[in-house]
N, C-alpha and C positions, 0 to 999 in steps of 0.2 A: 166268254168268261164262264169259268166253273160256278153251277148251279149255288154251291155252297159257298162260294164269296160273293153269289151275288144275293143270294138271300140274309148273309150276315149282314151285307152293307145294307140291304131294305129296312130289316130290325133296326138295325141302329139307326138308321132317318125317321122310323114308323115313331122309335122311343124319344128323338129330339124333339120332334112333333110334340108328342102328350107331355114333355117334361114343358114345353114353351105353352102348351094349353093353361098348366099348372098355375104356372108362372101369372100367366093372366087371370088365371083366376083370384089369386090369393094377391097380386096387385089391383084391381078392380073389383075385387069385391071385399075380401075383409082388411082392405089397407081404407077404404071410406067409412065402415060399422065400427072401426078401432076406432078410427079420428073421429066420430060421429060420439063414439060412448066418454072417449078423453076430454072432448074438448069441442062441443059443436060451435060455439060461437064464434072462434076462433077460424075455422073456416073461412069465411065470409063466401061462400056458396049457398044458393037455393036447396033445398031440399030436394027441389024439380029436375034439377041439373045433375045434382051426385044422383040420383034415380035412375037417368037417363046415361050419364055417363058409366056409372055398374051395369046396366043393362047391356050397353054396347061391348064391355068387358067380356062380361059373360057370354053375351051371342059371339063373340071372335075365339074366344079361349074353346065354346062347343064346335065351331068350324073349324079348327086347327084338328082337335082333337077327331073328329070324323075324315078330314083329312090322311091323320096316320092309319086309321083301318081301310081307308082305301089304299093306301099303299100297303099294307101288309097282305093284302088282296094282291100283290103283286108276285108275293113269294111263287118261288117256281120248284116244283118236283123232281 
């Protein structure tokens, strides 16, 4: 495969990557501090739990995301 369609198609997996990091970020962390500011009782979640549950957001959405710089590491010259 030519160097240049295979480094186009790396970018475009590198950028689905960080867009899918995004995604978890902004679902797992400010999709809980919005319902948290609107309406926390309403919930019926521990505080202990959305804590732990945003944490885990956030550590998948960081491993996604260093995932795509390793394949961008993949580009070829």
């Amino acid at each position: 495969m030519d160097n240049l369609v295979w480094n186009e198609r790396t970018k475009l997996l590198a950028g689905a990557l960080d867009r899918l990091s995004t995604a978890c970020f902004t679902l797992g962390i400010l999709t809980p501090v919005a319902a948290g500011i609107y309406g926390p009782a309403q919930l019926g979640l521990s505080p202990q739990f959305l804590l732990l549950a945003a944490g885990s957001w956030l550590v998948g959405g960081f491993a996604l995301h260093m995932f795509a710089q390793i394949v961008l590491g993949k580009l070829q010259q």
